[in-house]
N, C-alpha and C positions, 0 to 999 in steps of 0.2 A: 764897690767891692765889699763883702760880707766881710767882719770882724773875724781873723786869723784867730784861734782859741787855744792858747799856747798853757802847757804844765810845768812839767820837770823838763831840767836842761837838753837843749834841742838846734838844732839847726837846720834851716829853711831856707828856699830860695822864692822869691814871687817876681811879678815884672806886673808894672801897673804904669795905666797912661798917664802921661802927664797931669792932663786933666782931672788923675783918679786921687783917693788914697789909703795910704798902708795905714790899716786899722786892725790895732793888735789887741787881744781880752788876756789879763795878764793876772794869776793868782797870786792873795795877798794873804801873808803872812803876819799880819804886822802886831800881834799879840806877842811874839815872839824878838819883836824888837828889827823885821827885816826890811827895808824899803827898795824901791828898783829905782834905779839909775840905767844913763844909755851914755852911749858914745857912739859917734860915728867917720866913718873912714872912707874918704870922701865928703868935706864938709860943703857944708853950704849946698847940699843937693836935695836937703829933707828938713824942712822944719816944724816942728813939736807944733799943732794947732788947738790937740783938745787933749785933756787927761781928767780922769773921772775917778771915782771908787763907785760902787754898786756891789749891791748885796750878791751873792753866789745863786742863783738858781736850786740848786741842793742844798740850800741851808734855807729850807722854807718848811715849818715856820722857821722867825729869825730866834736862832740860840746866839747867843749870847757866847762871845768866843769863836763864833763859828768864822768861816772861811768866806772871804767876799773879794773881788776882781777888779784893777781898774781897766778902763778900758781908754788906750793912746792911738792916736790918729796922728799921723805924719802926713803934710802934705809939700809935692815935689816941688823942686824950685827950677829946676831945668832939667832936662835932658842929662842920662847916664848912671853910673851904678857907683850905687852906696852900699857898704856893710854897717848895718846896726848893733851894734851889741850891748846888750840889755843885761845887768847883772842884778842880781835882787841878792842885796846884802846887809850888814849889821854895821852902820857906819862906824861906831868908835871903834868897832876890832877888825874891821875886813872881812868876816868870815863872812862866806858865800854861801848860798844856799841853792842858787841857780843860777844858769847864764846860760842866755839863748842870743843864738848869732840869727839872723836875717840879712840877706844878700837881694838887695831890691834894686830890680833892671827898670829905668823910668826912661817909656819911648817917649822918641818926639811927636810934639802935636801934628 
């Protein structure tokens, strides 16, 4: 599955086979003090495998300040649907800056 390329706050739904997985490209803020965190509702159906940072594509050359992306990969643990939700926030005060839900349907083998 091609990496989902997620912006400002959104909501999505995908369905990926077991075998597959949810791989989300996720902009970073983090000069600004933001980081992303998730949750998920339906536990134990998705576990965290890879997270990355990586430079932005459009911030070539690299400026300094500029804008860059991590990129998370979930992979299913069984069969059934999970809600993700991804909030990219300022942890000592809460404030939010985005939050993207994702609704991911994992068939059986």
């Amino acid at each position: 599955m091609k990496p989902i390329e997620l912006g400002q706050s959104c909501q999505l739904s995908v369905t990926v086979p077991f075998d597959g997985q949810v791989q989300l490209d996720l902009p970073v803020f983090s000069a600004g003090g933001y980081l992303w965190r998730f949750d998920q509702a339906g536990e134990g159906l998705l576990v965290r495998v890879q997270g990355e940072g990586r430079v932005a594509e459009e911030a070539e050359p690299l400026v300094i300040g500029s804008g860059s992306r991590e990129h998370w990969c979930f992979q299913p643990v069984r069969p059934g649907k999970v809600t993700l939700t991804l909030v990219n926030h300022r942890p000592w005060n809460g404030e939010t800056l985005n939050t993207v839900t994702v609704d991911v349907d994992i068939q059986a083998p």
